[in-house]
C-alpha positions in Angstrom: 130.0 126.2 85.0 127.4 123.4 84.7 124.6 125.4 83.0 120.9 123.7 82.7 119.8 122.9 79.2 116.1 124.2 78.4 114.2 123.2 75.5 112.1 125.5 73.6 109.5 124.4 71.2 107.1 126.8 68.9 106.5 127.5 65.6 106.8 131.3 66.0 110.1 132.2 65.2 109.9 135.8 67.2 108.7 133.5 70.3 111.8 131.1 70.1 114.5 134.3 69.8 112.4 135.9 72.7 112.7 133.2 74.7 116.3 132.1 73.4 117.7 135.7 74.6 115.8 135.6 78.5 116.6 132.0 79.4 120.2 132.8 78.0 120.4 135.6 79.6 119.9 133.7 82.5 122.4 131.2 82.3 120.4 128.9 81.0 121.4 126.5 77.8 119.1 126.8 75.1 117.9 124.7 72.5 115.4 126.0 70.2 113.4 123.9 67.8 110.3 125.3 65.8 108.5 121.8 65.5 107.4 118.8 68.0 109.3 116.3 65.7 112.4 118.2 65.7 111.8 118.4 69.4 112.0 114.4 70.0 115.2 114.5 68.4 116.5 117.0 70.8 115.0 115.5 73.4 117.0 111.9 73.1 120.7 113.9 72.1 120.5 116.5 74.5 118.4 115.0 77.8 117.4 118.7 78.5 116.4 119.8 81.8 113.0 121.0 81.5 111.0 121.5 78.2 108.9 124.4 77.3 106.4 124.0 74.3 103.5 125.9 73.2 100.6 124.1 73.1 98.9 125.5 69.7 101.7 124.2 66.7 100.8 122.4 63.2 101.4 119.0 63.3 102.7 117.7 66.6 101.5 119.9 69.5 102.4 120.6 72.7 99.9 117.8 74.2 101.0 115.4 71.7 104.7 116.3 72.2 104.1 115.9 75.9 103.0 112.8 75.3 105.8 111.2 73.5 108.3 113.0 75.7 106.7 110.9 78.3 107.4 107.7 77.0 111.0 108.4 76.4 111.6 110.2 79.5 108.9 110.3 82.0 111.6 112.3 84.5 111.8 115.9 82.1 109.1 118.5 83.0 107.3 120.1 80.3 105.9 123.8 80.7 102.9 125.1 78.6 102.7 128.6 77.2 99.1 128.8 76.2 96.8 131.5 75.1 93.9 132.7 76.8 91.8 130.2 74.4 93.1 127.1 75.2 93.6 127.5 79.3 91.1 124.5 79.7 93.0 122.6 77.4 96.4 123.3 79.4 94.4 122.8 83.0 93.5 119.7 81.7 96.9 118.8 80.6 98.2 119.5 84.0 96.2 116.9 85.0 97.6 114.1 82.9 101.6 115.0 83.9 102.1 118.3 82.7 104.5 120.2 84.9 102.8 123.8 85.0 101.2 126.4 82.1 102.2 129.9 81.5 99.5 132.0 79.4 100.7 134.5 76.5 102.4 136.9 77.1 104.1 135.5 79.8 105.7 137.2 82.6 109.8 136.5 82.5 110.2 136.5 86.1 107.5 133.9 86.8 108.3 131.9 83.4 112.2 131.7 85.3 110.3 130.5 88.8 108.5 127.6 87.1 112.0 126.5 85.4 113.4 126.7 88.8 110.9 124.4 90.3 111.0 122.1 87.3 114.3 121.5 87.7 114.2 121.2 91.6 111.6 118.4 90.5 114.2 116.3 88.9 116.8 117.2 91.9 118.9 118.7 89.5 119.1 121.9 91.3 121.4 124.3 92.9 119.6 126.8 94.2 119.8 127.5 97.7 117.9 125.7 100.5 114.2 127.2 101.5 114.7 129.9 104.3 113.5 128.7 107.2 110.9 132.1 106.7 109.4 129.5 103.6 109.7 126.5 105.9 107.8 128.1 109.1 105.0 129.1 106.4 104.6 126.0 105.0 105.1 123.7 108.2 101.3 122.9 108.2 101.7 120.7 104.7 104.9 119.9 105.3 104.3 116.1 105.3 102.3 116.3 101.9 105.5 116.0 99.6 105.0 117.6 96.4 105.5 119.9 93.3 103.2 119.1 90.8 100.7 121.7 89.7 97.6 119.7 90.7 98.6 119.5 93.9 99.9 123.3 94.7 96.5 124.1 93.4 94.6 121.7 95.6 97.2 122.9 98.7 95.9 126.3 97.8 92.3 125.5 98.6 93.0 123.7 101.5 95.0 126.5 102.9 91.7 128.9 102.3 89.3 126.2 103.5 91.6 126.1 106.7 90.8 129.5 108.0 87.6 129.0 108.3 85.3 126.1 110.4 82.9 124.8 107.3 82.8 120.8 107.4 85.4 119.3 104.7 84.3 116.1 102.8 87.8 114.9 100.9 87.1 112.3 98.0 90.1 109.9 96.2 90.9 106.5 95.9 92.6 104.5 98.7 95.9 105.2 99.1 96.3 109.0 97.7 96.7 110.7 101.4 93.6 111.7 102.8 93.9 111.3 106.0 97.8 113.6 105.3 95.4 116.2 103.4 92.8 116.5 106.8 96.0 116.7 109.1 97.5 119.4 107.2 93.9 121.4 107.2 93.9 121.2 110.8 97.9 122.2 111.2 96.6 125.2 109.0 93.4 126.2 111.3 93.4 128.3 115.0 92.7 124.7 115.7 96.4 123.3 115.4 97.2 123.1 119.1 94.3 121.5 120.1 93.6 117.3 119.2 93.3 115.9 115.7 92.0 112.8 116.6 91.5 110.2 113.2 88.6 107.6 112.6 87.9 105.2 110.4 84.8 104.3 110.2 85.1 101.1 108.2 88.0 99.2 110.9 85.9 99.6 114.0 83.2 96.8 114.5 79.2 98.5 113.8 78.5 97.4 117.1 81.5 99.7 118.7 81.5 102.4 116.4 78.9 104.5 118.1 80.5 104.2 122.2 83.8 105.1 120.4 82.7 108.1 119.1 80.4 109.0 121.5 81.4 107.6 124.3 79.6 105.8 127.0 78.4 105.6 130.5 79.5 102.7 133.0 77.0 99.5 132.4 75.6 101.0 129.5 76.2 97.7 127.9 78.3 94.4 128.4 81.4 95.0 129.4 81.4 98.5 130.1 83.2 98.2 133.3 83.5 102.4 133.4 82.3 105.5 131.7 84.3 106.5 128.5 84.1 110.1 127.5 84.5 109.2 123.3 86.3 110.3 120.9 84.2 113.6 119.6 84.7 114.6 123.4 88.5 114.1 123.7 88.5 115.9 120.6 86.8 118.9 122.0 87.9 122.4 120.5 90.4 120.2 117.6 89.4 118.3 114.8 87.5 115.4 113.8 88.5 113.3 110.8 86.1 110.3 110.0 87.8 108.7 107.3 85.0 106.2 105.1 82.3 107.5 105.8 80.5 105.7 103.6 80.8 102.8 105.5 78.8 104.2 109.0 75.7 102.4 109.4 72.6 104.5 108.9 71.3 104.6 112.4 74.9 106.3 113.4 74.5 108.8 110.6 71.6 110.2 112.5 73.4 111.1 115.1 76.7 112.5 113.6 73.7 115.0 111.6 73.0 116.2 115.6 76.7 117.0 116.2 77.2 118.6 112.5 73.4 120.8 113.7 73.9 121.1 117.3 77.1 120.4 118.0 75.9 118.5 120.8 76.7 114.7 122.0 74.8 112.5 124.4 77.1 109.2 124.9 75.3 105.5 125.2 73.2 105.0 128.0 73.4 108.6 129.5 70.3 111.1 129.3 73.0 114.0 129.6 73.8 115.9 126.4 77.0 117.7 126.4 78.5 120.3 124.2 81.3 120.1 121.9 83.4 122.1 119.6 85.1 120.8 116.8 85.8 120.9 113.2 84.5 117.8 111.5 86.6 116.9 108.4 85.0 113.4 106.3 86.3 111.2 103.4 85.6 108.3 101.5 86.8 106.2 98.6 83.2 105.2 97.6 81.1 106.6 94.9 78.6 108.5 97.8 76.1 109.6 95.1 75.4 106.2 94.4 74.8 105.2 97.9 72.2 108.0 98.5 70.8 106.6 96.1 70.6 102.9 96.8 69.6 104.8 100.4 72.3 103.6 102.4 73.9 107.1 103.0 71.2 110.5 104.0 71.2 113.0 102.2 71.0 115.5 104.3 74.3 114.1 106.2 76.0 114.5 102.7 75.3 117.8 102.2 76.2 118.8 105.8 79.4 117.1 105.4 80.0 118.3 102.1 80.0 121.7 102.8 83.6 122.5 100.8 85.0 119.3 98.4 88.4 118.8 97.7 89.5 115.8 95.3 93.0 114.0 95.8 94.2 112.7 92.4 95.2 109.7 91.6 99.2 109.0 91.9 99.3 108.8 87.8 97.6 112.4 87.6 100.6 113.4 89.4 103.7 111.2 88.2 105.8 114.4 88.2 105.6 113.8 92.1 107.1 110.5 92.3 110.7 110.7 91.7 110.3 113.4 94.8 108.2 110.9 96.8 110.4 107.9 96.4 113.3 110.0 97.6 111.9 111.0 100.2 110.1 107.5 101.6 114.0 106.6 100.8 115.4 109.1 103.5 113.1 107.9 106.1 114.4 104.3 105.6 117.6 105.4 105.7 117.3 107.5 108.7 115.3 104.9 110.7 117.6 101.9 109.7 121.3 103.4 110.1 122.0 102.2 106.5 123.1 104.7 103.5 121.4 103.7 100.3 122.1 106.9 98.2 119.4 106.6 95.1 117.3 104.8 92.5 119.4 103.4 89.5 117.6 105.9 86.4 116.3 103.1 84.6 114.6 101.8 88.6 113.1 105.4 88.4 111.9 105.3 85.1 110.0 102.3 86.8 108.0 104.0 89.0 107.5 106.9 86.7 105.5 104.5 84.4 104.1 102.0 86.8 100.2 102.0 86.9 99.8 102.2 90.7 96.5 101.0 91.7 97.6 101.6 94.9 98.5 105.3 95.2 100.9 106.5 97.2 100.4 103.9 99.8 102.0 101.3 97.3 104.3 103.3 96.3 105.7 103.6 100.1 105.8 99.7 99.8 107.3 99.1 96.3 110.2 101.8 97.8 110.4 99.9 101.4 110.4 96.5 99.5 113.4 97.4 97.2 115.1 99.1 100.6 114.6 96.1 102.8 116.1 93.7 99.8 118.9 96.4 98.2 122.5 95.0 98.7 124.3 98.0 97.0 123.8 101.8 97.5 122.1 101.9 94.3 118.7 100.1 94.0 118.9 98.5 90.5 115.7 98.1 88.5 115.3 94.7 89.0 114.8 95.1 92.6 112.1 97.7 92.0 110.8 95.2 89.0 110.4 92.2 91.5 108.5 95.2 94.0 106.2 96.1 91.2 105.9 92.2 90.8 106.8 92.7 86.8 103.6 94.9 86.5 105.9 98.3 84.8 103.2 100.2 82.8 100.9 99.9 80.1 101.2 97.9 77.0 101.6 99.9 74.2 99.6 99.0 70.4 101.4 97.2 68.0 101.5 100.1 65.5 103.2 102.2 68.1 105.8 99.9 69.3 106.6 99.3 65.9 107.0 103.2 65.4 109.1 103.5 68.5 111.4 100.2 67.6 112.0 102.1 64.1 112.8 105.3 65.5 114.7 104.1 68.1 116.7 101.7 65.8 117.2 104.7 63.9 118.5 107.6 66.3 121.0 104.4 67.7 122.5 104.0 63.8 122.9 107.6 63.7 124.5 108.2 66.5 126.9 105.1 65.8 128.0 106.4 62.9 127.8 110.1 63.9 125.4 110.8 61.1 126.7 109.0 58.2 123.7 108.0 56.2 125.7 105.7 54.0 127.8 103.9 56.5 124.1 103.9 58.5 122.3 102.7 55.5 125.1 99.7 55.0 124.4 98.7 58.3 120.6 98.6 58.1 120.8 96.7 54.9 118.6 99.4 53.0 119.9 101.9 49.9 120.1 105.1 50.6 117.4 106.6 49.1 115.0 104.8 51.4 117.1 105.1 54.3 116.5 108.6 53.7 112.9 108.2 53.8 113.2 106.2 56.9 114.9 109.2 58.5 112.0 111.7 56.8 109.5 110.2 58.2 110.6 110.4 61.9 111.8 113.2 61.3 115.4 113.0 62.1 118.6 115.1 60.2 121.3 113.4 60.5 123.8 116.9 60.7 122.0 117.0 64.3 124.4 113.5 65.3 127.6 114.6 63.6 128.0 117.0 66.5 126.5 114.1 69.1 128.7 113.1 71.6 
């Protein structure tokens, strides 16, 4: 039986045989460590599944630990149990890469459905495939590919905003999937079989802007050889999306505050105002506030538009989504080209995990379509995502803490070379043994744990 290894982390011992006795019970492999430090060590030997910490721990806690998981394995979710206290810590934690939180005491049954999705994360699961019940429920958002917590709580609101008809104004950076985010409110709304018809704002000329969305009648101006009913017309009883807002030129914005008001449109060159129904949803990528105020957006539009806000996070708020993501941009290449590239190479995904993606998930698409297009093998290698990425992999580290990592690395490899020997270990690093063992002390790593190393 290939059972799951779960690692526990807390400096309450009663916590860690609590926890050791359900997840066991479970069928769940458990490792239980009562310190961060300890937990790094575990961490490299093991390669557990998911990791649960606590969040409140002397030295090292769970935020810290999370951290340095990170940088070794970017791919292992980490679970928080937190106490009532600290939720805004944890919510905030979510936001940097944590996988989920569970608050003290925990329930057992939803503590084992957060594993569950942490591990489907990864794609180390076998649990059974979503009931097509789950998949006819969730069909609206079913192009929105995701696990991580900041997203299922942002899909949450969206689903609530959905029942209703109050204007939606969606703010994120370029790339994250707003216009995905507007579909998938509309797919949600009495509105889904009716038109979801997408603008932006900022790729049609000034000058054409207002005919396309209104519409126009024949010799309104040059070249309008006919009448043309618009866009918020052909749109009637569905959903508007007008994606950069920010961009419309002022003298438009006056009348998209008449359709918000009235819902009423009167096309160029007609005197005839006719009425329409439809849901406007907005978004931009531009700081609005500061274009009120430098007067080139109304106010009064904003606020009509801004009726309920939702925020997309950046990509690296949510890197526990992009092992999921590039898998599935990868099945979509495969199923449009014929060919059969299986998977990203682990050190290729660890790639992407710690790239810095300025471009959201719209460069992720690329950076997975460019190693496709150029993969020879069914494997894409690192170095083909590398040359994607252009050699940009992630951050550069301080000195200090390169030279931290080096050491400790160096040191877990000597161990587990000599399976824990400190004196064939301390030969080999040219250092006596009494500071090799204060080498060892200070990263905190016992050598009995790599005698048992395989």
């Amino acid at each position: 039986m290939n059972r799951k290894t779960i690692l526990i982390v807390d400096d309450e011992l009663d916590i860690l045989k609590l926890l050791t006795m359900r997840l066991e019970a479970s069928g769940y492999h458990v490792i239980a460590v009562d310190s961060g430090e300890k937990a790094l060590t575990q961490v490299t030997l093991k390669k557990p599944s998911v990791v649960i910490t606590d969040l409140k721990m002397d030295g090292m806690d769970g935020i810290a630990l999370f951290n340095a998981i990170h940088k070794i394995n970017s791919s292992i979710p980490v679970l928080l149990l937190t106490a009532h206290g600290t939720i805004p810590h944890a919510i905030e934690a979510t936001k940097q890469g944590v996988f989920s939180y569970l608050t003290k005491p925990f329930d057992s049954k939803q503590l084992l459905e957060q594993i569950e999705k942490a591990i489907a994360v990864t794609g180390d699961s076998s649990s059974t495939a979503v009931s097509e019940a789950e998949q006819k429920n969730n069909g609206w958002r079913k192009n929105i590919v995701c696990r991580s917590a900041v997203m299922e709580e942002l899909l949450d609101q969206a689903l609530l905003v959905s029942k209703g008809d109050a204007s939606v104004f969606i703010s994120g950076e370029s790339g994250t999937g707003k216009e995905l985010l507007a579909k998938a409110i509309h797919l949600a709304s009495y509105r889904s079989k009716e038109a979801f018809v997408a603008v932006n704002c900022a790729a049609i000329p000034e000058h054409l802007l207002e005919s396309e969305l209104f519409g126009h009648t024949k010799g309104a101006f040059t070249g309008a050889v006919g009448s043309y009913e618009g866009l918020f017309q052909a749109a009637n009883k569905g959903t508007v999306f007008l994606d950069e807002i920010g961009d419309m030129p002022l003298a438009l914005q006056v009348k998209l505050l008449r359709v918000l008001q009235e819902r009423q449109v009167r096309p160029v060159g007609s005197t005839k105002i006719i009425d329409v129904d439809l849901r406007i949803i907005s978004a931009t990528h531009n700081d609005i506030e500061k274009e009120m105020s430098l007067g080139n957006f109304r106010e009064d539009l904003f606020y009509r538009l801004n009726v309920v806000n939702l925020e997309l996070p950046r990509l690296t708020e949510r890197r526990q989504d992009i092992p999921l993501m590039a898998n599935h941009f990868l099945k979509e290449l495969n199923v449009s080209s014929g060919r059969k590239v299986r998977a990203f190479a682990p050190d290729a995904m660890e790639l992407l995990m710690t790239a810095s993606w300025p471009g959201n998930i719209r460069q992720l698409k690329n950076v997975v379509e460019q190693s496709f297009a150029l993969c020879t093998t069914p494997i894409i290698p690192a170095k083909q995502v590398l040359k994607a990425l252009r050699g940009k992999s992630g951050k550069i580290v301080p000195l200090t803490e390169a030279k931290r990592r080096f050491e400790h690395d160096y040191l877990m490899k000597l161990l587990q070379l000599t399976s824990g020997n400190v004196s064939q270990a301390a030969r080999l690093a040219n250092r006596n043994r009494t500071e090799f063992y204060k080498l060892l002390h200070r990263h905190h790593l016992e050598p009995g744990e790599f005698k048992v190393a395989r």
